[in-house]
C-alpha positions in Angstrom: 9.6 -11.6 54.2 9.4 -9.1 51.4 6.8 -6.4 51.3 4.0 -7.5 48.5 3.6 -4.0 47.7 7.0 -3.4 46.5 6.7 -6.0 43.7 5.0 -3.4 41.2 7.8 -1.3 41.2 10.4 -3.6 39.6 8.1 -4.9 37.1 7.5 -1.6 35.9 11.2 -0.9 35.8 11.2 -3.9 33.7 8.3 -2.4 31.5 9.9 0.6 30.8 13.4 -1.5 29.9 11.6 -3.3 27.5 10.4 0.0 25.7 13.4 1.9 26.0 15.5 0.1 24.0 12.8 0.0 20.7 12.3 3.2 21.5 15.9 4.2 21.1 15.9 2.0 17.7 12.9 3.9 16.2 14.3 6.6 17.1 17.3 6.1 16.0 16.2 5.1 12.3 13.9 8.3 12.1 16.7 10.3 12.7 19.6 8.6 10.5 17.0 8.2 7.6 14.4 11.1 7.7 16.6 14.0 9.6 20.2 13.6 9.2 20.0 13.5 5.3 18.7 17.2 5.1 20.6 18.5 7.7 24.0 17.4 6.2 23.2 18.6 2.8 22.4 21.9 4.3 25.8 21.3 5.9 27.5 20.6 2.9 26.4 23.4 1.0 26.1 25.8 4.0 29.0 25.0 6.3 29.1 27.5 8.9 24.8 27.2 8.9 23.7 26.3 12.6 20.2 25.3 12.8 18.4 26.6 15.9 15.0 25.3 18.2 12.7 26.1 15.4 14.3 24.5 12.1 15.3 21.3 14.0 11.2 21.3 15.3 10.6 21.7 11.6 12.5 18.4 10.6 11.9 16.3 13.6 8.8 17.3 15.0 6.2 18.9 12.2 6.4 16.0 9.9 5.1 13.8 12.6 2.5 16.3 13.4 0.8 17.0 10.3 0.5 13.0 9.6 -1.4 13.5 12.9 -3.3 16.5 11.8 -6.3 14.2 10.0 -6.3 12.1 13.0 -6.9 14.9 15.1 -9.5 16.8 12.7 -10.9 14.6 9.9 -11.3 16.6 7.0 -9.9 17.8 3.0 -7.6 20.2 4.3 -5.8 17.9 7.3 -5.9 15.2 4.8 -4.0 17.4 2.6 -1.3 18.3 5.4 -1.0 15.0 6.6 -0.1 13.7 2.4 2.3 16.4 2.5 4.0 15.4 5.8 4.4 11.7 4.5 5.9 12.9 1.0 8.6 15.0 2.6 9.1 11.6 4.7 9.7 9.9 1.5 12.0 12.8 0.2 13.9 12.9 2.8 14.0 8.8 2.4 15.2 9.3 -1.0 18.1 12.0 0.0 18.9 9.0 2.8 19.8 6.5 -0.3 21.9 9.1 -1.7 23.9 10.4 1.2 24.3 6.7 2.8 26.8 6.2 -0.3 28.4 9.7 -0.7 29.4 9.3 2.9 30.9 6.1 2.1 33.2 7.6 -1.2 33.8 10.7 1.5 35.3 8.3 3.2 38.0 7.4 0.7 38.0 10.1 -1.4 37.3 13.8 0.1 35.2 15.1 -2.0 34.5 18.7 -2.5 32.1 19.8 0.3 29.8 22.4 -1.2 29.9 20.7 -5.1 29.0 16.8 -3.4 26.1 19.2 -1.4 25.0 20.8 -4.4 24.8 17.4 -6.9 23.0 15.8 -4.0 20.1 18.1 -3.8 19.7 18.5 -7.2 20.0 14.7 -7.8 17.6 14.1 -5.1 15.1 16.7 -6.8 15.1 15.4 -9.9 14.1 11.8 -8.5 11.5 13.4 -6.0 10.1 15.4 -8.9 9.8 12.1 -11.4 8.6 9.9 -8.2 6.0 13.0 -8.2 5.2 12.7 -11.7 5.3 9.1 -11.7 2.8 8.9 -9.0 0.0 10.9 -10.9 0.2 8.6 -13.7 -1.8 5.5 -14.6 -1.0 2.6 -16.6 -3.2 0.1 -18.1 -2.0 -3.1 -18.3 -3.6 -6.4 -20.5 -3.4 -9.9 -19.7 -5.0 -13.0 -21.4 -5.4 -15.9 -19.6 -7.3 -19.2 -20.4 -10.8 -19.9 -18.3 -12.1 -23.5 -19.1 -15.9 -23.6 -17.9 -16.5 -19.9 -19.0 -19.1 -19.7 -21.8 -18.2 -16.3 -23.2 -14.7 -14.4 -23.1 -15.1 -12.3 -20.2 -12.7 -8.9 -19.1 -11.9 -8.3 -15.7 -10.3 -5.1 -14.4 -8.7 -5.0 -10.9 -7.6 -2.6 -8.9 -5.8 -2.4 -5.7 -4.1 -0.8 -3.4 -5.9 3.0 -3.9 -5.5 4.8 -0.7 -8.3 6.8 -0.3 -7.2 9.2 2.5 -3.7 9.0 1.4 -4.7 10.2 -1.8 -7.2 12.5 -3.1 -10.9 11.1 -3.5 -9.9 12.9 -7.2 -7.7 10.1 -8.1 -10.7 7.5 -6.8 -12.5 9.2 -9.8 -9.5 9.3 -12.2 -9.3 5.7 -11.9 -13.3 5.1 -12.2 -13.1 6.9 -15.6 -10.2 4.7 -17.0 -12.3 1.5 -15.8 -15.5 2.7 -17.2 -13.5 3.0 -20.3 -12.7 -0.1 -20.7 -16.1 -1.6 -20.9 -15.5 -4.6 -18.0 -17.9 -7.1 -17.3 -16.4 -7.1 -13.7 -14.7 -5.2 -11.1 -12.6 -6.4 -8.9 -10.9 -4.4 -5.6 -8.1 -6.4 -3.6 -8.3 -4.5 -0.8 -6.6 -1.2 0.6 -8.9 1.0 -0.8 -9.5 2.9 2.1 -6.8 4.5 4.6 -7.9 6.8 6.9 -11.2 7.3 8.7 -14.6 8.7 8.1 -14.1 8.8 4.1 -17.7 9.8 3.1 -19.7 7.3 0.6 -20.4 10.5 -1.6 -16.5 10.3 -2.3 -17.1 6.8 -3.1 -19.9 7.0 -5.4 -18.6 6.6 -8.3 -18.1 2.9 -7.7 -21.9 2.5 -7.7 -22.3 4.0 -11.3 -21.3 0.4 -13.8 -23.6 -1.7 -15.3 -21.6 -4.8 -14.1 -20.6 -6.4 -10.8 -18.3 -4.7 -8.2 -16.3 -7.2 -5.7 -14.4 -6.1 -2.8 -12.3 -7.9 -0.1 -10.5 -5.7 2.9 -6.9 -4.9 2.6 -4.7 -4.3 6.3 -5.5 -0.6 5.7 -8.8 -1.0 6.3 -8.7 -3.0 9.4 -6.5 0.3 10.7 -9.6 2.5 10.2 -13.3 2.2 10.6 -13.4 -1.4 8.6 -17.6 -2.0 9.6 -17.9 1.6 8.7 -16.3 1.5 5.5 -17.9 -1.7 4.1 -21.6 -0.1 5.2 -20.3 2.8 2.9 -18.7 0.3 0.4 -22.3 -1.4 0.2 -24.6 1.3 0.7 -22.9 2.4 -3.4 -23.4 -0.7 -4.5 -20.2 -3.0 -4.3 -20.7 -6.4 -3.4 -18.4 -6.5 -0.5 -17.0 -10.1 0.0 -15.9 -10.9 3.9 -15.4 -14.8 3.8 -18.2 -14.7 1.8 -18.4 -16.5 -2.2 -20.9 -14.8 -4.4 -22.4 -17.3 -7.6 -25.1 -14.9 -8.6 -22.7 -13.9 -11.6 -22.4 -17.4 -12.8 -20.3 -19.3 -13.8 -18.0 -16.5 -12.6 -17.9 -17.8 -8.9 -15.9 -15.2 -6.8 -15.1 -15.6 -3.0 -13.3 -12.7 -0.9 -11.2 -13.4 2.1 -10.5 -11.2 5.1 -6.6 -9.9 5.3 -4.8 -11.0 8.1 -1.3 -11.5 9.1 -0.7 -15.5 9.3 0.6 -17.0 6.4 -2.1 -19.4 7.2 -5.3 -17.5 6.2 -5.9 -18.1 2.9 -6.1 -22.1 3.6 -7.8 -21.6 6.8 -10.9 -19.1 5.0 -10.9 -21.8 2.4 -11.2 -24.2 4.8 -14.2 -22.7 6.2 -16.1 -21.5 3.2 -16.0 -25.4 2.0 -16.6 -26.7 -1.5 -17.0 -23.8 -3.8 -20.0 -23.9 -6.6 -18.9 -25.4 -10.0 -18.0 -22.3 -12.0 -14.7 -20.6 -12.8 -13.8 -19.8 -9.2 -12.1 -16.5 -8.5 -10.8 -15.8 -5.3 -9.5 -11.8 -3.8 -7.5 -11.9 -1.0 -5.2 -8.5 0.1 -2.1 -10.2 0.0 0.3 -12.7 -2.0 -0.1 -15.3 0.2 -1.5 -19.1 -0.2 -1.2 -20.2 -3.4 -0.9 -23.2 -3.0 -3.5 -23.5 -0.8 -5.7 -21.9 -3.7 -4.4 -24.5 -6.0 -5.9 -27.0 -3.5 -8.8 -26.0 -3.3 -9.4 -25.4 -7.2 -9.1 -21.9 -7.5 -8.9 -20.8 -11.0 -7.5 -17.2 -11.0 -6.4 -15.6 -7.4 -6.1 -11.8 -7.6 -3.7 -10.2 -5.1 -2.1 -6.8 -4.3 -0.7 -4.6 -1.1 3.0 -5.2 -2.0 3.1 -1.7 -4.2 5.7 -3.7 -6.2 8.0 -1.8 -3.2 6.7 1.7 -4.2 10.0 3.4 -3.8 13.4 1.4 -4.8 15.1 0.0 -3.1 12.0 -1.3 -0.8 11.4 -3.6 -3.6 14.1 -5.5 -2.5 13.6 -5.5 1.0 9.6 -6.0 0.0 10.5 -9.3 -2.0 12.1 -10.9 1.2 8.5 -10.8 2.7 6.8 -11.6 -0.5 8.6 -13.3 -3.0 5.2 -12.8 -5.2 6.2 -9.1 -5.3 4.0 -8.1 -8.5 2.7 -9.8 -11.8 1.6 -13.0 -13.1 2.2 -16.4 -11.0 1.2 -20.5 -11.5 0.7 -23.1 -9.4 -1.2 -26.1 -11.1 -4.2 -24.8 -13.3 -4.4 -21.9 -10.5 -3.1 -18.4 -11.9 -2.4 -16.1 -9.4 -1.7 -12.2 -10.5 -0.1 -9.6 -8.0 -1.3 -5.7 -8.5 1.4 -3.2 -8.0 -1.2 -1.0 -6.9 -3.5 1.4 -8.6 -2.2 4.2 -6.1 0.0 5.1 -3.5 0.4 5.0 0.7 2.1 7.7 2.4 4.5 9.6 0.2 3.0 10.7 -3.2 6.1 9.4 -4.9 6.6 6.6 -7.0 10.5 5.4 -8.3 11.3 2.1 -9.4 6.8 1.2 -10.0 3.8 2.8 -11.7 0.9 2.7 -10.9 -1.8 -0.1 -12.6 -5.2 -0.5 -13.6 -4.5 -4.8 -14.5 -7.5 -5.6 -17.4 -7.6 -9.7 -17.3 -9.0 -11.1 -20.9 -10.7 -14.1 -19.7 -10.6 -16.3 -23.0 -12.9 -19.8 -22.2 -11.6 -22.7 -23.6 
């Protein structure tokens, strides 16, 4: 007869096997993609240059650190660290994309050592500087669209996809002024607004200052953080947040908000259980491009969507169009419309290639 208390020991054994090996995988990609790249330029250029304990801390272990630092101490200056840690993450991505093919041609060709180093640090700076660039800038962007039931035009203006945390409360403000601009008889926020913890409202109050409605459904980003805290914030300035909830007051604009979640499922299911929706021209914001169809089915006349960034950084726009093939702009099923926000800001690295950055204006023109 074996001895019961032996039994734990295996099982953990088998525990630790089972993270060991995507263990070794992260590990493995953090390395090839975010360390190696910057070590063999420096190679390259430099080739008798031996890093010791303290550069190879810098690369591997400070990066990781100071996206830790807010998490650790909440507060402008970690906040600040912790953006720059994931933006030499991205840089270091974007050295990745061009070493991956010089070490291919090296292959065949044997190029120059310290020339190949040199054109691939100044190629990659010149990308990371116009991602940089890029990244600050915002782009308006019109769309007409029909609304049958509406008795007046109406203009819309979404955003999405902000990153508070990630980014500066600054650009929060930036993007308020644009909107106030453009005179909008409705707001709308698809979600991801927020990204890391104890954001105060005062950094948030500038969504409380238009004299028109402000609707809100929850990206992923906020179910990370503090979500309860952030929609008392969200409310407490005046946004009507929208958690399986629909909101008629604004009629005929009828718009519902659905929670984010992961199963492809949720935008039928939350339809499901809101029921019939009021007679009206029915709006629905959910985080991400999922469900369609589903929105079709239930008479949805205009969906508004965003969290796919459009990829943010090519060539994750290739890679982000396998998950959703509803990667960014205008989409039809039946007399629903559904429109996909590449994002009014940026998550982690403060780069943008390949996307821009959008505040989407919607021209609702009744029939």
């Amino acid at each position: 007869m074996s001895d019961a208390g032996s039994l734990p020991k295996p099982r953990r054994r088998r525990g630790l096997r089972r993270l060991f090996l995507p263990a070794l995988i992260l590990a493995t990609i953090y390395f090839g993609m975010l360390v190696y790249p910057p070590l063999r330029v420096a190679w390259l250029i430099w080739p008798t240059w031996q890093p010791g304990t303290p550069e190879l801390l810098v690369l591997i272990v400070v990066p990781i650190l100071g996206r830790l630092a807010y998490e650790w101490r909440p507060g402008a200056f970690s906040r600040r660290v912790a953006a720059l840690s994931m933006t030499w993450l991205g840089m270091a991505f974007v050295l990745f994309c061009l070493v991956l093919p010089f070490e291919l041609l090296n292959l065949l060709l044997d190029l120059p050592a310290r020339a190949a180093g040199i054109t691939l640090a100044v190629l990659a700076g010149g990308l990371c500087l116009t991602g940089a660039v890029n990244a600050q800038l915002l782009h308006v962007r019109r769309i007409s669209l029909p609304a049958p039931g509406l008795d007046r035009r109406r203009r819309l203006v979404q955003i999405s996809d902000v990153h508070v945390g990630s980014r500066e409360p600054r650009l929060l403000r930036r993007i308020l002024g644009r909107v106030q601009a453009l005179e909008p008889d409705a707001v709308m926020i698809t979600g991801d607004l927020i990204d890391f913890r104890d954001i105060p409202a005062k950094d948030l109050a500038g969504l409380g200052e238009f004299d028109c409605p402000v609707w809100y459904c929850i990206g992923n980003h906020e179910r990370y953080v503090d979500l309860e805290a952030i929609c008392a914030r969200l409310r407490s300035v005046g946004v009507r947040v929208l958690r399986d909830e629909v909101d008629a007051s604004e009629a005929p604009l009828v718009v519902a908000g659905i929670d984010d979640a992961e199963s492809r499922r949720r935008v039928a299911q939350g339809l499901e259980a809101l029921g019939a929706l009021p007679e009206g021209f029915r709006i629905l914001l959910y985080h991400r491009p999922d469900g369609l169809e589903a929105a079709e089915s239930a008479g949805i006349d205009l969906m508004l969507c965003g969290h796919t960034h459009n990829g943010q950084i090519v060539p994750f726009n290739f890679l982000v169009r396998r998950v959703f093939p509803r990667i960014r702009g205008l989409y039809q099923a039946g007399r629903t419309r559904l429109y996909v926000s590449p994002g009014t800001g940026t998550w982690g690295p403060l780069l943008r290639l390949g996307s821009r950055n959008e505040i989407t204006v919607l021209e609702l023109e009744p029939d």
